[in-house]
Backbone as a ProteinNet text record, in pm:
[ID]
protein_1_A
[PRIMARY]
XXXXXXXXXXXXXXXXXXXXXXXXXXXXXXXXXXXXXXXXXXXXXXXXXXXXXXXXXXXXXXXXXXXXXXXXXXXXXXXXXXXXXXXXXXXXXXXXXXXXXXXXXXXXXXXXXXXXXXXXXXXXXXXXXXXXXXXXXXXXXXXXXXX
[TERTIARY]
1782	1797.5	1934.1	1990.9	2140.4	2133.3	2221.2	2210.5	2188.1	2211.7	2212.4	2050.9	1975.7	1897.8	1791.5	1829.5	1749.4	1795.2	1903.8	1918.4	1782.2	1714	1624.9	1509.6	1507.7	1382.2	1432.5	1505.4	1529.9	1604	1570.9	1635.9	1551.7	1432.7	1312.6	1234.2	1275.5	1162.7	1030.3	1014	830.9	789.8	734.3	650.6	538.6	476.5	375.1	404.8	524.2	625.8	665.3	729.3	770.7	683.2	579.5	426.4	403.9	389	354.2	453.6	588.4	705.8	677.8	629.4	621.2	499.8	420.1	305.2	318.7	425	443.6	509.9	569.8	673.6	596.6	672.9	648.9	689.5	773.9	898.5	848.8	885.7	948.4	1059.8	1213.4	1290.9	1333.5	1235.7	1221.5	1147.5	1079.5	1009.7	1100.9	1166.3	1263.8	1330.4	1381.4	1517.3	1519.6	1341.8	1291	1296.9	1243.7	1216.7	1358.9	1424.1	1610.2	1641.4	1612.2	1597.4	1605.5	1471.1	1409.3	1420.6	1440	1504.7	1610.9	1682.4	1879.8	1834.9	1711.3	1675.3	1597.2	1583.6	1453.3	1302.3	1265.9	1126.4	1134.2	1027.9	982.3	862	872.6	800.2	785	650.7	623.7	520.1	465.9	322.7	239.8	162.6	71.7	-2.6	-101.3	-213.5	-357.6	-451.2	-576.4	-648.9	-748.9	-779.4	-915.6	-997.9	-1107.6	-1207.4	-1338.6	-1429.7	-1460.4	-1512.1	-1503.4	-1570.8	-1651.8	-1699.1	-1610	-1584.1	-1438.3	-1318.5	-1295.2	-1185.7	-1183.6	-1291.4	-1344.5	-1358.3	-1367.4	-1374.2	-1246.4	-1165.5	-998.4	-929.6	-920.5	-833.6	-772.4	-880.5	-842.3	-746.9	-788.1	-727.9	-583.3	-556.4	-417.8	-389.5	-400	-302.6	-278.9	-321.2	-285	-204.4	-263.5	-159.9	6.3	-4.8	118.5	205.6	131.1	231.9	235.9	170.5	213.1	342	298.2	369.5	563.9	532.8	677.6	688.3	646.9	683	665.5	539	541.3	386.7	397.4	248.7	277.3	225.7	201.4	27.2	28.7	-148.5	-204.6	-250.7	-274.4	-421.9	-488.7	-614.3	-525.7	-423.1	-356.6	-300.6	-246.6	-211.7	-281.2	-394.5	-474.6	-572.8	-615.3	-703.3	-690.5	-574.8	-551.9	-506.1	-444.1	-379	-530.1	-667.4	-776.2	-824.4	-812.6	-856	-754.5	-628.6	-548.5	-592.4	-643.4	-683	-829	-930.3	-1055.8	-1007.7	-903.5	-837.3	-812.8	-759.4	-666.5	-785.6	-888.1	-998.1	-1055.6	-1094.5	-1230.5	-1116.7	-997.6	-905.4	-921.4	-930.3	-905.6	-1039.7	-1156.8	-1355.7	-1352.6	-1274.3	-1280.3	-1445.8	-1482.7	-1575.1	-1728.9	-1733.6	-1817.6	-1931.8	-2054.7	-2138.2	-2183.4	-2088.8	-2141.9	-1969.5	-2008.7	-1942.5	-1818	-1721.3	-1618	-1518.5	-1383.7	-1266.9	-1144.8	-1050.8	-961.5	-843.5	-713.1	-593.6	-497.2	-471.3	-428.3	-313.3	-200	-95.9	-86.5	-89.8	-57	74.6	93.6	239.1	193.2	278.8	242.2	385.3	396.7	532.7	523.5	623	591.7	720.9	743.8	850.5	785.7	831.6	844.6	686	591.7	437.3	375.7	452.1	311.2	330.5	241.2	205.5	144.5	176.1	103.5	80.5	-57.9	-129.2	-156.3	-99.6	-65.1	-159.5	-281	-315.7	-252.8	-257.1	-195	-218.4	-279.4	-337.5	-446	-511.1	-592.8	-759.4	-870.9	-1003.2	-1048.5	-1136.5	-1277	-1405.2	-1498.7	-1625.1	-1586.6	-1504.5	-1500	-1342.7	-1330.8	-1148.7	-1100	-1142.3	-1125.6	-1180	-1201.8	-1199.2	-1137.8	-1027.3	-978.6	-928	-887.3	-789.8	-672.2	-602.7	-511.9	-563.4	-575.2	-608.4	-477.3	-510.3	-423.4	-521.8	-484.1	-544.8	-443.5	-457.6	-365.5	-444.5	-366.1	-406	-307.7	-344.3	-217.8	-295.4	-183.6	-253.4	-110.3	-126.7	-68	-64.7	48.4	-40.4	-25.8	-122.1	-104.5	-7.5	7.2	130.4	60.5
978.4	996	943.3	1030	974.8	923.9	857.4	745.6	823.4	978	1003.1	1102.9	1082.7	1099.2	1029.7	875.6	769.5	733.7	784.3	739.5	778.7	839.2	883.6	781.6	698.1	609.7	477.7	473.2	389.2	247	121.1	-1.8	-88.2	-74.6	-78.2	-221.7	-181.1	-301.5	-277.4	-159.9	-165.1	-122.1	-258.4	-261.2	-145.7	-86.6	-22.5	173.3	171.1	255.4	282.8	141.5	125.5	145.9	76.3	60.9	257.2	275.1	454.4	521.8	513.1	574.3	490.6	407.4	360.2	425.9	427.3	467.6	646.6	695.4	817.2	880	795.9	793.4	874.9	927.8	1014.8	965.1	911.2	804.7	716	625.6	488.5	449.5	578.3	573.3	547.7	667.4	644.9	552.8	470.7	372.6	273.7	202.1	136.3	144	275.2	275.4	276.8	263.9	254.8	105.9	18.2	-105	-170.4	-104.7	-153.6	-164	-10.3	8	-71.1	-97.7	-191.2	-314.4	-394	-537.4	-559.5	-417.7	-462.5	-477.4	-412.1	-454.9	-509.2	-636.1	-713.7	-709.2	-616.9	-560.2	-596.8	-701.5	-713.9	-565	-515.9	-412	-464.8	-370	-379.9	-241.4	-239.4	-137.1	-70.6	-61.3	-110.4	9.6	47.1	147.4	90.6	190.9	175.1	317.9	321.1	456.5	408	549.4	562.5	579.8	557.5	629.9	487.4	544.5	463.9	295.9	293.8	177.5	78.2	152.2	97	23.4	107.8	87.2	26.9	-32.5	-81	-213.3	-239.3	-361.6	-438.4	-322.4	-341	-383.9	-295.3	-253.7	-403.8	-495.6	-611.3	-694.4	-731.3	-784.2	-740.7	-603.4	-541.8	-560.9	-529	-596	-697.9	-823.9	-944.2	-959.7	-911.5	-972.8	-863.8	-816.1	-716.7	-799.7	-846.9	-913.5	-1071	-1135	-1240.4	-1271.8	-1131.2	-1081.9	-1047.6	-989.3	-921.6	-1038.9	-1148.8	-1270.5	-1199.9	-1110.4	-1074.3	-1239.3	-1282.4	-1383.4	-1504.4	-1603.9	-1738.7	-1735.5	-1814.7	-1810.6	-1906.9	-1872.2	-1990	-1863.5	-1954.4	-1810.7	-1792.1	-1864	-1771.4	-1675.3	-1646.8	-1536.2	-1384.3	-1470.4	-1381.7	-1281.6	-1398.6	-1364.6	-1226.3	-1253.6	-1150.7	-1048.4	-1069.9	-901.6	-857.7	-901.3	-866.1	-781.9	-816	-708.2	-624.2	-623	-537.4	-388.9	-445.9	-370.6	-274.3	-356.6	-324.3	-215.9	-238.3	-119.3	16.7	-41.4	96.5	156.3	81.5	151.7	209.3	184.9	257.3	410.5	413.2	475.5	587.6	590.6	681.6	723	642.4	659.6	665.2	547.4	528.3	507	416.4	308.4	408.4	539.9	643	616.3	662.2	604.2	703.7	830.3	930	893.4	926.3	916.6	974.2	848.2	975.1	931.1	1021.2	965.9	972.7	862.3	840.7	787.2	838.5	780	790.3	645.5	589.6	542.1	594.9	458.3	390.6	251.6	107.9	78.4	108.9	37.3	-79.7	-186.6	-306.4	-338.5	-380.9	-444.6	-541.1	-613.7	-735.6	-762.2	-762.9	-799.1	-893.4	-1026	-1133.1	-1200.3	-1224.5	-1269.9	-1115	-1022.2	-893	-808.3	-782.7	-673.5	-610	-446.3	-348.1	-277.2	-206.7	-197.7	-53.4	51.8	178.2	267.3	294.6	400.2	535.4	584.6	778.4	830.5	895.8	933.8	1091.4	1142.7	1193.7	1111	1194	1151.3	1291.7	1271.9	1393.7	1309.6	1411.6	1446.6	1428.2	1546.2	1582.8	1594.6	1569	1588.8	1737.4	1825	1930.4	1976.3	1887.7	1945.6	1820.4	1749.6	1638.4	1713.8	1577.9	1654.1	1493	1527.2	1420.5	1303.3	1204.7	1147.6	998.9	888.7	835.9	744.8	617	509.3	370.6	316.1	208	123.6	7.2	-175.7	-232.7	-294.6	-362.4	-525.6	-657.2	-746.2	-856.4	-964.9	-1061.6	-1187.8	-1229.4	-1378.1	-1496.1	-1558	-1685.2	-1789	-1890.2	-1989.9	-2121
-430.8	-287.3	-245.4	-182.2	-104.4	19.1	73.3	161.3	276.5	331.8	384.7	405.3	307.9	249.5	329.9	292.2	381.1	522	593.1	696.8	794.9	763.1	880	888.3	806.8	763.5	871.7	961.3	1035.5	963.1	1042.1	998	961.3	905.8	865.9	905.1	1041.3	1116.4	1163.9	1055.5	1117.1	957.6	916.9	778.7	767.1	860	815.7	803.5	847.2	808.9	639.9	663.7	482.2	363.4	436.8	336.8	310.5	373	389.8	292.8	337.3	302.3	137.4	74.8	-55.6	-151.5	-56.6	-111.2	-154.4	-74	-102.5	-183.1	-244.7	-311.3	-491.3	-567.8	-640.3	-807.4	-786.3	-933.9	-862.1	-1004.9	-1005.5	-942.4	-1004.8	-907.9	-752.8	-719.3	-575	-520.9	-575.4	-562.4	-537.1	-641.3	-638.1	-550.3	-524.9	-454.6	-310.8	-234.4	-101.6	-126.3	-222.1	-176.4	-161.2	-244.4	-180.8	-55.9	-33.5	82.6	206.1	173.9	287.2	283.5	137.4	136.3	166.4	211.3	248.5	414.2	432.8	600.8	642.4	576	604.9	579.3	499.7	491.5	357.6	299.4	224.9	123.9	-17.3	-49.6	-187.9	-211.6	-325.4	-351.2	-454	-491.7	-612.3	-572.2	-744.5	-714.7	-775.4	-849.4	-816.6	-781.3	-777.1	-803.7	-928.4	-992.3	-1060.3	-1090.2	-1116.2	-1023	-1032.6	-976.2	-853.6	-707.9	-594.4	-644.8	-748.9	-737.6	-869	-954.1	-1015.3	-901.8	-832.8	-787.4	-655.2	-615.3	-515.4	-554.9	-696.5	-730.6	-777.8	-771.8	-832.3	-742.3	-607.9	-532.8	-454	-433.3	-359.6	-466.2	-595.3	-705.9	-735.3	-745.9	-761.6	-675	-516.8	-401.7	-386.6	-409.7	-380.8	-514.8	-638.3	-760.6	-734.2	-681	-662.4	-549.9	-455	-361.8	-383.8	-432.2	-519	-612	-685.1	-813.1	-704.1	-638.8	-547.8	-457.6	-416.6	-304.5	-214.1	-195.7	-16.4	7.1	17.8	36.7	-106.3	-50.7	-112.9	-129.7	-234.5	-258.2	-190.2	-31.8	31.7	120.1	170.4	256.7	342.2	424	555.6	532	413.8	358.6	276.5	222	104.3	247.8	318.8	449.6	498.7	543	653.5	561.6	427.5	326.9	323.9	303.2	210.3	335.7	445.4	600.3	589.7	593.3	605.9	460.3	333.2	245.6	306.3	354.7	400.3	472	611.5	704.2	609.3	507.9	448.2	357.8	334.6	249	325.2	421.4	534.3	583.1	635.6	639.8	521.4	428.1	295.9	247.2	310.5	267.1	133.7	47.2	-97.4	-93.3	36.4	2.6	65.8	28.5	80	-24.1	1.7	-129.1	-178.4	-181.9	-266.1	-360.8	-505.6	-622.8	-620.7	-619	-588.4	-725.3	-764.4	-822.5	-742.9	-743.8	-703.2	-822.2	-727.8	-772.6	-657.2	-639.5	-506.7	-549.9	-459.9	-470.4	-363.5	-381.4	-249.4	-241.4	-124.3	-29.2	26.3	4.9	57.3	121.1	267	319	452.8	422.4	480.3	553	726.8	805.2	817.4	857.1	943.4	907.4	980.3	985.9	933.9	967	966	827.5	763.7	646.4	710.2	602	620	486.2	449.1	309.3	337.4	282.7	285.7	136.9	156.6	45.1	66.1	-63	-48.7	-195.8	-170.4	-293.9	-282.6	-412.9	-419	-436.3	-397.1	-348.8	-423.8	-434	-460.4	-536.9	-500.8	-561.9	-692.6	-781.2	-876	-922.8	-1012	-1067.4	-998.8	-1038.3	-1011.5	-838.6	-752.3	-608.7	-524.6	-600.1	-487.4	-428.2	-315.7	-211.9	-114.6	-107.6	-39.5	69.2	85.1	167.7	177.8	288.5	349.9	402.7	390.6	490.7	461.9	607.1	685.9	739.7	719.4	786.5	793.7	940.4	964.4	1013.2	968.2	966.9	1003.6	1070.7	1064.7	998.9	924	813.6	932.8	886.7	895.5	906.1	973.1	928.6	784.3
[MASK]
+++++++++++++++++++++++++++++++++++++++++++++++++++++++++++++++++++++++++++++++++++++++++++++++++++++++++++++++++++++++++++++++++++++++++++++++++++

């Protein structure tokens, strides 16, 4: 992506923007080259993987987000922090109906970004019944940490 490429993505003072714009992302490359991005403007990023069938990944999904923003320094391991990311995850699950109780498979990617006190936890991914009838879905939480 060229700079002019990203100018449209603003000055990236709204994390739940970034979180989205990460989660959408397709490479590694471009992965990378958003969280540059956004660390040359204050927005903390990072983003990890959540896959397999809804109750797999229902049991994952909280574990990989917090070890991902641990792992990237968006959050300290303290509850004012873990607290409010683990609602902000709940938001982005109910958002995407991973957590539907008919059988589903998923492969999700998580945007996680963090301005100032506030994160935002960005799923984007495919959902289905069946491998063969997913279909795109999207879910968002937005949360403030703690001091």
């Amino acid at each position: 992506m060229e700079q002019t490429t990203l100018d449209f993505l603003g000055g990236g003072e709204n994390p739940f923007r970034a979180a989205l714009l990460i989660a959408m992302t397709e490479s590694m490359e471009q992965e990378n080259r958003l969280i540059d991005y956004f660390a040359g403007r204050g927005c903390r990023c990072t983003a990890t993987m959540v896959n397999g069938t809804h109750g797999e990944a229902l049991r994952r999904v909280i574990g990989n987000v917090i070890g991902a923003c641990l792992n990237g320094g968006l959050i300290e391991r303290r509850q004012a922090h873990i607290h409010p990311l683990a609602h902000a995850v709940q938001e982005a699950v109910l958002g995407t109906r991973l957590d539907s109780s008919v059988g589903q498979n998923c492969r999700l990617k998580v945007g996680i970004a963090r301005r100032g006190d506030a994160i935002a936890v960005v799923m984007y991914g495919d959902l289905g019944f069946h491998e063969c009838s997913s279909h795109k879905t999207v879910g968002g939480g937005f949360q403030i940490l703690g001091a």
